[in-house]
Structure formats: C-alpha cells, structure tokens
MARSEPA-804261 format. One record per residue (C-alpha): residue in one letter; x, y, z. Coordinates in pm, 1 decimal. Example, Ala and Ser with C-alpha at 12.3 -4.5 7.8 and 13.67 -1.06 7.14 Angstrom:
<atom residuo="A" xx="1230.0" yy="-450.0" zz="780.0"/>
<atom residuo="S" xx="1367.0" yy="-106.0" zz="714.0"/>
***
This chain:
<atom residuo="X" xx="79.7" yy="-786.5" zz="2376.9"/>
<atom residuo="X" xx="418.4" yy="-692.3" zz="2543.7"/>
<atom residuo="X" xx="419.2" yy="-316.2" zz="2604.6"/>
<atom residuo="X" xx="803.5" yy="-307.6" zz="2523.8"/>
<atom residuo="X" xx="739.3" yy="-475.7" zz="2135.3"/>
<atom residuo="X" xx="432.9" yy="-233.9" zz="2092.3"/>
<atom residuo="X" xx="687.0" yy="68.1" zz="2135.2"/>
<atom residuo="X" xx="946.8" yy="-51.9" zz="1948.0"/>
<atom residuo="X" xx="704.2" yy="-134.0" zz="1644.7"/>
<atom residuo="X" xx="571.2" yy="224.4" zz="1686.6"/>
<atom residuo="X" xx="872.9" yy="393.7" zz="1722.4"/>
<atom residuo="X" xx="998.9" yy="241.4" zz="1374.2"/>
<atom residuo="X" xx="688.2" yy="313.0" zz="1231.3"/>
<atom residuo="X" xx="715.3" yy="704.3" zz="1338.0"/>
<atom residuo="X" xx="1081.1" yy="687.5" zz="1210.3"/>
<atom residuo="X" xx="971.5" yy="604.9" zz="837.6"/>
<atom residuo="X" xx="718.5" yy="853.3" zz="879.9"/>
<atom residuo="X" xx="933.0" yy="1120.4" zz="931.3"/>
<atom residuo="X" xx="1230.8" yy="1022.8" zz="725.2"/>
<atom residuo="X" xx="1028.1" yy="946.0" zz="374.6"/>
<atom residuo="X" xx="1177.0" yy="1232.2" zz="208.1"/>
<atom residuo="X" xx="1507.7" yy="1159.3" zz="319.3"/>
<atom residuo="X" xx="1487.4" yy="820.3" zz="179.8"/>
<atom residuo="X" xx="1341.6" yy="977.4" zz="-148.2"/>
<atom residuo="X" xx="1607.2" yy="1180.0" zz="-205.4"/>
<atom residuo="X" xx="1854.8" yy="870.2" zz="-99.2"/>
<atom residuo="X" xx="1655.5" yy="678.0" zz="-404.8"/>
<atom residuo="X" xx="1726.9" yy="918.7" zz="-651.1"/>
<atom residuo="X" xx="2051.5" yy="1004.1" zz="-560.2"/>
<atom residuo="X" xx="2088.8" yy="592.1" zz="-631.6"/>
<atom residuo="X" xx="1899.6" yy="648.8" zz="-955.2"/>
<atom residuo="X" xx="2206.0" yy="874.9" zz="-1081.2"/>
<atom residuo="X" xx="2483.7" yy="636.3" zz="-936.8"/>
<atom residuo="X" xx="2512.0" yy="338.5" zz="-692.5"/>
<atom residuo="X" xx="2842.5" yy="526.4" zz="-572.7"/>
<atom residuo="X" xx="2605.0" yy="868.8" zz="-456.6"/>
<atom residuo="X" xx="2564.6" yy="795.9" zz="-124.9"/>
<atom residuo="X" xx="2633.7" yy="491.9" zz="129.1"/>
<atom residuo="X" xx="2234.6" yy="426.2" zz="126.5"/>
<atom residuo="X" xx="2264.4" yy="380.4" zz="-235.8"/>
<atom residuo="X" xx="2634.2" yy="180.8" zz="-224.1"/>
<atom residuo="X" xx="2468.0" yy="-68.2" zz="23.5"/>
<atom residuo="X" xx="2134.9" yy="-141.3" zz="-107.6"/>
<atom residuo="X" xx="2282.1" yy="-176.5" zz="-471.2"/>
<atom residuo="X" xx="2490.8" yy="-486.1" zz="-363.0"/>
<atom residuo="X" xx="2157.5" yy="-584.0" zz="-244.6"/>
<atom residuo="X" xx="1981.7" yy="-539.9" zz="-538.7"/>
<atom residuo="X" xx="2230.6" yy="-751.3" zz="-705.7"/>
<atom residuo="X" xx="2172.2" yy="-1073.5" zz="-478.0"/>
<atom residuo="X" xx="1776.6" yy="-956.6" zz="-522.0"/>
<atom residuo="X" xx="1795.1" yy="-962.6" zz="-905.9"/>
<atom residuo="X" xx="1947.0" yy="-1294.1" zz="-935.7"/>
<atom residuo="X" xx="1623.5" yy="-1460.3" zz="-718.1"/>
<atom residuo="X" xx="1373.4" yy="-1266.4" zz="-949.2"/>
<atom residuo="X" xx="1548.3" yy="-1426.1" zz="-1230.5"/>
<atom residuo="X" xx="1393.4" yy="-1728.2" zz="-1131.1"/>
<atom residuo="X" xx="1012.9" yy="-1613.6" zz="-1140.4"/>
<atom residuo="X" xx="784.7" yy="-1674.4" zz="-1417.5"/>
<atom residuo="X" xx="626.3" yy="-1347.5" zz="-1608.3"/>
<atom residuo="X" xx="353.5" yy="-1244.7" zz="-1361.4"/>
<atom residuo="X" xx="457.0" yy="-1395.3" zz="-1066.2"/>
<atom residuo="X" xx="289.5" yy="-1263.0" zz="-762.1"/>
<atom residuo="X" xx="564.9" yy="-1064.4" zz="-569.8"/>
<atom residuo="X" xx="446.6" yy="-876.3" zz="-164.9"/>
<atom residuo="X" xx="725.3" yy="-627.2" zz="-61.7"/>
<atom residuo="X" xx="655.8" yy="-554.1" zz="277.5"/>
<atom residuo="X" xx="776.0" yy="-182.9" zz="436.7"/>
<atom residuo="X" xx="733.1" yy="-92.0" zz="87.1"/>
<atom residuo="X" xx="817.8" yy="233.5" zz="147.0"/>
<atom residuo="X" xx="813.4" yy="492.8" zz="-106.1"/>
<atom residuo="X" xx="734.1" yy="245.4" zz="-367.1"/>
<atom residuo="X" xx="1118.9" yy="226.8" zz="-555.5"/>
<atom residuo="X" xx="1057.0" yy="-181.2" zz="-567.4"/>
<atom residuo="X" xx="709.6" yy="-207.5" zz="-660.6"/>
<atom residuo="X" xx="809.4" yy="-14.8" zz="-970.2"/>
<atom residuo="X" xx="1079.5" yy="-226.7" zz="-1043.8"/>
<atom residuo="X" xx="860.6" yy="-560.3" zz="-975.5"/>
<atom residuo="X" xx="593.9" yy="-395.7" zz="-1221.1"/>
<atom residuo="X" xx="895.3" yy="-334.9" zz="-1479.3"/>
<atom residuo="X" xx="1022.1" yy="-677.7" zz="-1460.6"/>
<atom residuo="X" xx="660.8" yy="-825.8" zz="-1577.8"/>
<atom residuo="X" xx="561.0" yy="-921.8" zz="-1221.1"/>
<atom residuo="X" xx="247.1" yy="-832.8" zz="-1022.0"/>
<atom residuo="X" xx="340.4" yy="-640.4" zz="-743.1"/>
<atom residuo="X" xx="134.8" yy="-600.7" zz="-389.2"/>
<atom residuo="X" xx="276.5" yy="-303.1" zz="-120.4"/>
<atom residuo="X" xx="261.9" yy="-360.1" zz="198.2"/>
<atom residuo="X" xx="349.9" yy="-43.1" zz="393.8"/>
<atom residuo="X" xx="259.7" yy="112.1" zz="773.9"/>
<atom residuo="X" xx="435.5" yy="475.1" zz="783.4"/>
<atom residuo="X" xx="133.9" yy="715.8" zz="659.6"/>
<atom residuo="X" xx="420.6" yy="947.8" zz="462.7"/>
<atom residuo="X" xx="558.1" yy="642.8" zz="309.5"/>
<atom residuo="X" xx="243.7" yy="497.0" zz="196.0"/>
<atom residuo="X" xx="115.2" yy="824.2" zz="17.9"/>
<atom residuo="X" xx="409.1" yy="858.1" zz="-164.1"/>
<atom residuo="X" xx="411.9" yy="475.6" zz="-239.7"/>
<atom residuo="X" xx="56.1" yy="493.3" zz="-358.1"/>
<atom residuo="X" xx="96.7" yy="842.6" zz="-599.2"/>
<atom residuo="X" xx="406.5" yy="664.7" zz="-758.9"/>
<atom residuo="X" xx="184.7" yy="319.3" zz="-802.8"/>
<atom residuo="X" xx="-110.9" yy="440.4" zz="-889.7"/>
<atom residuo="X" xx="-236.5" yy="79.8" zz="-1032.2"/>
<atom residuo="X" xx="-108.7" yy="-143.6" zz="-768.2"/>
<atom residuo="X" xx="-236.2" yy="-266.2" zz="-485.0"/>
<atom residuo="X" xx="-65.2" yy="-118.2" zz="-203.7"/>
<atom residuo="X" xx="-245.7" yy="-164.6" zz="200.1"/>
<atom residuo="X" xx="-137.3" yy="-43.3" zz="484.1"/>
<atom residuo="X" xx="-3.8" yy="-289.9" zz="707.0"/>
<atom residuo="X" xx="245.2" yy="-437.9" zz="966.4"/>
<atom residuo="X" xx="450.3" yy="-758.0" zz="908.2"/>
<atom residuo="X" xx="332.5" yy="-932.4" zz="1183.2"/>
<atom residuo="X" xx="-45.8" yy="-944.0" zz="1041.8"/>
<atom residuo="X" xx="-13.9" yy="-897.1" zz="631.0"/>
<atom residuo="X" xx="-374.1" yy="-823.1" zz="469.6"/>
<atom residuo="X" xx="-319.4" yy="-1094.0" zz="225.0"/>
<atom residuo="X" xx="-436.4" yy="-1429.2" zz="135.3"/>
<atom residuo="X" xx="-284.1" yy="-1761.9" zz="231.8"/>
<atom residuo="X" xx="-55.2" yy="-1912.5" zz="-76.6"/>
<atom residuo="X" xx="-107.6" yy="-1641.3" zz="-274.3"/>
<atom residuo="X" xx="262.8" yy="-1497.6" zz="-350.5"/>
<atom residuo="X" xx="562.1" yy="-1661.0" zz="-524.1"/>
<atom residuo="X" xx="793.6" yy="-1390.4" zz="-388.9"/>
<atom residuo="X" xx="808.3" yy="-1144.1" zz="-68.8"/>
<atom residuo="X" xx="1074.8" yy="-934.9" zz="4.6"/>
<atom residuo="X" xx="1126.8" yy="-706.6" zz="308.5"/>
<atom residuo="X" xx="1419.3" yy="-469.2" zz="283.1"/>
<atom residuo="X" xx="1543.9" yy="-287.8" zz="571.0"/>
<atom residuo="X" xx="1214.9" yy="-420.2" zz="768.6"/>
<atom residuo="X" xx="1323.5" yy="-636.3" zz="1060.5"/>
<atom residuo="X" xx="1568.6" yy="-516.2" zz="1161.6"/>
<atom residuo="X" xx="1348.7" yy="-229.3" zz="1358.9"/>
<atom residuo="X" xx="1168.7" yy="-483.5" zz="1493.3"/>
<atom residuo="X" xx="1165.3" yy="-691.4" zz="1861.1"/>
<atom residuo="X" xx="1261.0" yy="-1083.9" zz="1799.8"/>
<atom residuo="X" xx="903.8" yy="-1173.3" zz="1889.1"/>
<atom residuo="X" xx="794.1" yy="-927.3" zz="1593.0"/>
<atom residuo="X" xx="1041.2" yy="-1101.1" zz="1365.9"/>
<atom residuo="X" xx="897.6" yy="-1445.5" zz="1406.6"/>
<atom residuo="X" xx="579.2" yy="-1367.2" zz="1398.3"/>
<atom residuo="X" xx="692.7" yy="-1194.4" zz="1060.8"/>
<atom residuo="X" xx="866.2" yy="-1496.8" zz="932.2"/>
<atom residuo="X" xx="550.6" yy="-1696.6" zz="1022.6"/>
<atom residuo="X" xx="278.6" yy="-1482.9" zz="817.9"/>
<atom residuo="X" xx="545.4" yy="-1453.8" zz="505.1"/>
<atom residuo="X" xx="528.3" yy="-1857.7" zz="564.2"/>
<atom residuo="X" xx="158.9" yy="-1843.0" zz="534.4"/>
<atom residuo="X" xx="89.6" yy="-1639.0" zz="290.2"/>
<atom residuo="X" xx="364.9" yy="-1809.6" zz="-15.3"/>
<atom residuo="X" xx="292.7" yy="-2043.1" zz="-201.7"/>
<atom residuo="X" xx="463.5" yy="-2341.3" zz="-210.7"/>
<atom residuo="X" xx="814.2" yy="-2332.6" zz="-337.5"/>
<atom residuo="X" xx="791.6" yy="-1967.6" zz="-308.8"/>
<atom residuo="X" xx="1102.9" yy="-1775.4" zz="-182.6"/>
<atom residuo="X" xx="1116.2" yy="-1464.8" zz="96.6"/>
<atom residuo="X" xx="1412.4" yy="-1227.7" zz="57.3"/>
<atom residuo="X" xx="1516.6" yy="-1005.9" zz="350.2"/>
<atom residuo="X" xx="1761.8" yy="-797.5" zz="510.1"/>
<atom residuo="X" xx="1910.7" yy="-767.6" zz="894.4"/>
<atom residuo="X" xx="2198.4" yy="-597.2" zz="1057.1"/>
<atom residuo="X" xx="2537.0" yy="-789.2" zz="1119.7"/>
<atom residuo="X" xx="2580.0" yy="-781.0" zz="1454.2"/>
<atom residuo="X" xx="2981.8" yy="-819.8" zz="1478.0"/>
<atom residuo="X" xx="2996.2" yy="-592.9" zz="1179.9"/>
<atom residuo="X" xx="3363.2" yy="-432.4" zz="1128.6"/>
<atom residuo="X" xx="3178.2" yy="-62.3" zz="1078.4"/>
<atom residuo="X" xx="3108.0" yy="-96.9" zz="1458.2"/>
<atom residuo="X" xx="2717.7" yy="-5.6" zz="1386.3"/>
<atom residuo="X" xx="2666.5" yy="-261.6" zz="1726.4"/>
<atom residuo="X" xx="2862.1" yy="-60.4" zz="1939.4"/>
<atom residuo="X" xx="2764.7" yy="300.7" zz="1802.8"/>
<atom residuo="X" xx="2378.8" yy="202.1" zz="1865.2"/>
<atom residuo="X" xx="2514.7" yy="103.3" zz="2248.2"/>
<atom residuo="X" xx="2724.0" yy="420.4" zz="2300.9"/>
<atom residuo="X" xx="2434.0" yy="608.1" zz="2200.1"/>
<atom residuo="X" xx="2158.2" yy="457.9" zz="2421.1"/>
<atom residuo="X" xx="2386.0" yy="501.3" zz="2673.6"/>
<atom residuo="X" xx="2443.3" yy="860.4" zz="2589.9"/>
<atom residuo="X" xx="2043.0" yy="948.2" zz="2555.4"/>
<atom residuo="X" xx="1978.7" yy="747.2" zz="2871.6"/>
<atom residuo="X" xx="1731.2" yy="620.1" zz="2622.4"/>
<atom residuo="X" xx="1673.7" yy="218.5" zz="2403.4"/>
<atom residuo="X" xx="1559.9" yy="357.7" zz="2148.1"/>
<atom residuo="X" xx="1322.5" yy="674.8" zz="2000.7"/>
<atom residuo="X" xx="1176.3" yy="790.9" zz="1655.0"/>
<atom residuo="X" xx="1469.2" yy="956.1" zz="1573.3"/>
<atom residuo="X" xx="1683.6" yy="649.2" zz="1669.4"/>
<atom residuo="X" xx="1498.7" yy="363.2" zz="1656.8"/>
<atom residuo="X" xx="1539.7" yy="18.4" zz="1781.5"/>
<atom residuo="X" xx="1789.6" yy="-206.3" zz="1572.7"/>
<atom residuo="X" xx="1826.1" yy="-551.9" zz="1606.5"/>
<atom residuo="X" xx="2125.2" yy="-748.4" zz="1561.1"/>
<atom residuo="X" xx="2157.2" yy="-1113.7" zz="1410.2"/>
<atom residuo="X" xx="2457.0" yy="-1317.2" zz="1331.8"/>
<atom residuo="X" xx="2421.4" yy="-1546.6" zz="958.7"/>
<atom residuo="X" xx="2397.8" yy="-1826.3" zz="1183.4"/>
<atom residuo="X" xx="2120.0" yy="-1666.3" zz="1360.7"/>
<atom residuo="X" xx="1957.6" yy="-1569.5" zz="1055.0"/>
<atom residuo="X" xx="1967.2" yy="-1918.7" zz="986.8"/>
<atom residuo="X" xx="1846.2" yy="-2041.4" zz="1284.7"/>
<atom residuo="X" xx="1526.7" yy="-1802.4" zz="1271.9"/>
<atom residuo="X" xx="1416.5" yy="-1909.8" zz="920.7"/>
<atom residuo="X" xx="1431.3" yy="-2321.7" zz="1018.9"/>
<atom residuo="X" xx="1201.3" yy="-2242.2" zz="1305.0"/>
<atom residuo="X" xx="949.8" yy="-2032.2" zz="1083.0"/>
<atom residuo="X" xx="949.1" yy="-2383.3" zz="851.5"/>
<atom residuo="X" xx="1203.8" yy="-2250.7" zz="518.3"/>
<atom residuo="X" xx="1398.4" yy="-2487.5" zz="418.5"/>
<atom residuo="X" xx="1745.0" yy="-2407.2" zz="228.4"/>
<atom residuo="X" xx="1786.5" yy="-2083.4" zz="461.9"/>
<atom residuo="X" xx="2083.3" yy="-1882.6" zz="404.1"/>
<atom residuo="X" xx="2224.8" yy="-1610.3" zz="501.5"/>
<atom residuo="X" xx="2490.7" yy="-1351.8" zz="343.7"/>
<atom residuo="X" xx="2742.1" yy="-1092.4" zz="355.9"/>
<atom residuo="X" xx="2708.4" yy="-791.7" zz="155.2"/>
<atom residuo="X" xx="2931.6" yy="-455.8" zz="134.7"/>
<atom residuo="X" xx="3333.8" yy="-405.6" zz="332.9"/>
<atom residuo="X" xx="3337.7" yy="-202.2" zz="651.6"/>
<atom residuo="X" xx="3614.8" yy="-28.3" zz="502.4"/>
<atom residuo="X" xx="3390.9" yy="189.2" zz="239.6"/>
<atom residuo="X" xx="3126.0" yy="265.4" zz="450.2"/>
<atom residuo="X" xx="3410.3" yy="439.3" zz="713.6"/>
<atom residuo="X" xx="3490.9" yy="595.6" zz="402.3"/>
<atom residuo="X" xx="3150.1" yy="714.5" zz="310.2"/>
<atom residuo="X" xx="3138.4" yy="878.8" zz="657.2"/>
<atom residuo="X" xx="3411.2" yy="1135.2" zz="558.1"/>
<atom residuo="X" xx="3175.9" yy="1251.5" zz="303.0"/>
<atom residuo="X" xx="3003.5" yy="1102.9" zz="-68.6"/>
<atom residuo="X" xx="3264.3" yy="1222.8" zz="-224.7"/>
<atom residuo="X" xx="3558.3" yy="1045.1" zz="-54.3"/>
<atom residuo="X" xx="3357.8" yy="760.1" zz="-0.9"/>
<atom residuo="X" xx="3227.2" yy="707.8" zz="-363.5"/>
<atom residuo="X" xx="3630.8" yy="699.8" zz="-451.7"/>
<atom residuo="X" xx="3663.0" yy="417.9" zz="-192.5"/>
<atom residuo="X" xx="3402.7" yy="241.6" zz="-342.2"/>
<atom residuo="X" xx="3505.5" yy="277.9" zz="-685.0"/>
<atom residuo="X" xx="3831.0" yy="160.6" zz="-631.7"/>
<atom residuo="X" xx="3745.4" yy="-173.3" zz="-376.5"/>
<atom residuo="X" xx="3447.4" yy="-269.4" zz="-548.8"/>
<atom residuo="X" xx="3609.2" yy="-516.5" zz="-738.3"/>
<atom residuo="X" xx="3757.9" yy="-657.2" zz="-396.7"/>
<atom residuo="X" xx="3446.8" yy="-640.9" zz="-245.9"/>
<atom residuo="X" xx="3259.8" yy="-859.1" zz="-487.2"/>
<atom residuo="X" xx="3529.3" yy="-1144.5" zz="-525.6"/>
<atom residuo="X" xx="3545.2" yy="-1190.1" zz="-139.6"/>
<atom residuo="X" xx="3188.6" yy="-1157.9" zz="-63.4"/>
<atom residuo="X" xx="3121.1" yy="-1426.5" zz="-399.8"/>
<atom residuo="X" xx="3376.3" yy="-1636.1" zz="-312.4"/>
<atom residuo="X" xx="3393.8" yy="-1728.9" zz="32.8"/>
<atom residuo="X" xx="3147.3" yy="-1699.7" zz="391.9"/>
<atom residuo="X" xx="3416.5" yy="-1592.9" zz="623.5"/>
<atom residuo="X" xx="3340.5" yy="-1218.6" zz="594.4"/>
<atom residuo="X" xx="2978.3" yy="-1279.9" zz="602.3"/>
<atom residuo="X" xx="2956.9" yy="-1258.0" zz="1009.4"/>
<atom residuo="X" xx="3111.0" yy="-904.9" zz="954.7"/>
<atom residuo="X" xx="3005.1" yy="-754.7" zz="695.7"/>
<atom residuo="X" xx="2795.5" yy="-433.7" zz="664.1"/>
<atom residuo="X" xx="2458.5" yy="-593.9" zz="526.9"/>
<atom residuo="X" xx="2308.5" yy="-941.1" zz="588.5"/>
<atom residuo="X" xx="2080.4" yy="-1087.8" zz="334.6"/>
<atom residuo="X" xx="1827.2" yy="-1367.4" zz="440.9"/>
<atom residuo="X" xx="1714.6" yy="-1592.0" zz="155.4"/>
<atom residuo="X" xx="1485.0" yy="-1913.0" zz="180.8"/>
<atom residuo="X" xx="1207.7" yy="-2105.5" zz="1.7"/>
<atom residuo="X" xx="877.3" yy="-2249.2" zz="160.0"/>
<atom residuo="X" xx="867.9" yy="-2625.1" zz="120.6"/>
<atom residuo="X" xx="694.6" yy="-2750.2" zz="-223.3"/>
***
C-alpha cells in the first residue's frame, strides 16, 4: 500500500487517540446545550439531518457507526430501540467507547476493512471519519459500507466543504505551509470535497439517490472563535436563519461549514 495513505491513516488514528478526552468533554458540554461550544453547535445540526433517516428504521434495525469514538451514538442507537455495532481504531477512544457500552459489540477497526458481515446492517453512519482520510481510503470506505448493507440500507456521513466561507481550506494551507509539514497528529490530514464531489464519490461506490448537504453559516462559527460565550449569542440569534436557508434552498450548500453525505444501497 501507498506509504503516503498509510501515514495519513495513522496520523488520524494517533490524533483521536490523544484528543478522546477533549472530545468527551466537547460531548458533555453538548449534553447541557447545543449552543456550549462550536463542536456541539455543528454536530447538533447534524444530528438533526441524522434523526430524520433513523426515523425511517424499523425497531431493531441493525445500525454500524464507524470511528465510533467515545461511544455518544451507540448510546443513542441503543436508546432509539436499534442494535448498535462500534466500529472504532484509536485505543483511548475505544476503551472509553467500550466502558460506556458495556453490552454492545464494539471491534476495533479501520473503515477501509470493517470486521463485519456482508448485508448485515440497515444503517452505517461515519461522523467526522473521512474526512482524515486519503481519497483512496475514502473509496475503499464507501466500497466496504456498500458491502456490508443490506439492500435498501442507507450510509450517513460527514466531509469538509472545501470552499467553505469559515476559510477552514485555506487555514489548513497556511498552516502546512507554516510547519513546513502536510499534516501530523496534532494536525492531521483533512480532506476537502465539494457536494458535487460528494456526489460523484457515492455513484462510483454503487448508492443510488446520493446527496449531499449543507449544514451550519460561516458566520457563527467566526463567532464561536471569539469565545463560547459570544459565539453561543450568535448562534442563538441566527439559528432561525440558518435553518430556513439551509432547508430551503442548495445554493449555500458548496459553502457551508459541514457537508452531510446521505445515500441508499440499491434494493
């Protein structure tokens, strides 16, 4: 396998190692309020888009959330009535994932080569997983999630906007630039995909009715980096906005400050 990809996997997997009590403490500053932190801002307007696919899951469905982390969604899954498998490489985030989810079935695992049966989920999700990854990685992703749902089963996944208006593209590029370095554990890798590229991605892995969209305004997470407190007044005031445009049109979807990936595997 290309050096290059084998570096950038490892140096994502060494960054989740190292950050899983920062993303604990990011989870239950969300528990308290989706206006806490930006983390918590973000991945509620993801949770949103998330809770309206579950919706459409029969009691026990079969549900694999890869880079499971500390665990947060397996709990959830198991709340909801579903039967919830962990998929999860960082050795911090997988203890913590296990002592939380001490009945499920949680392995330790890449993407690219899940420890699962063929057919055997009606759900996967991936959250804040590809996008630390190399394209090749991604694909090869997309194509084991393929394998391993069932037919008519849905994947659910997240990637960074590349021409996103909180300039994320060009701080990762003045920052390689100042390290004289791609990418390390501290910083790792982040790849960048436009919807249309999203798109394009999920045809080739064989989903049909692949979409991509737009979730959360530049504007609050600037705000957010002046401090929680400034920027959970932002957010409290242009949530509102930032619901109608995202719900109502795809023109702020190329630029918005999450991208959500949705598709179904043929029936």
């Amino acid at each position: 396998m290309n050096t290059n990809i084998e570096q950038i996997r490892d140096a994502a997997i060494g960054h989740h190692h190292i950050m899983a009590p920062t993303f604990e403490s990011w989870y239950e500053g969300m528990a308290r309020s989706r206006f806490s932190n930006a983390f918590a801002y973000g991945r509620y307007k993801i949770d949103v888009m998330l809770d309206a696919e579950l919706k459409t899951l029969k009691p026990g469905a079969h549900v694999l959330d890869i880079g499971c982390g500390t665990g947060v969604y397996l709990q959830r899954f198991a709340e909801l009535g579903f039967t919830p498998v962990g998929i999860e490489p960082a050795a911090a985030m997988l203890e913590r994932a296990r002592n939380s989810n001490p009945t499920c079935e949680i392995h330790q695992g890449v993407s690219t080569a899940l420890p699962v049966p063929d057919a055997s989920f009606d759900a996967v999700t991936a959250i804040e997983v590809f996008r630390y990854l190399h394209p090749k990685d991604i694909d090869a992703s997309l194509a084991e999630i393929y394998r391993v749902l069932k037919p008519d089963g849905f994947v659910f996944f997240t990637m960074v906007n590349r021409w996103a208006l909180d300039g994320y593209w060009v701080l990762q590029r003045a920052r390689q630039l100042l390290l004289r370095s791609a990418f390390d554990q501290k910083h790792p890798h982040c790849e960048f995909f436009t919807p249309s590229q999203v798109e394009a991605v999920l045809r080739r892995a064989g989903f049909v009715e692949g979409r991509a969209h737009g979730r959360m305004l530049a504007a609050i997470r600037f705000a957010y980096r002046l401090g929680n407190p400034v920027g959970a007044r932002v957010a409290r005031i242009l949530e509102p906005l930032d619901d109608t445009l995202h719900s109502s049109t795809r023109f702020l979807d190329p630029f918005a400050g999450h991208l959500v990936g949705v598709a179904h595997k043929p029936a």
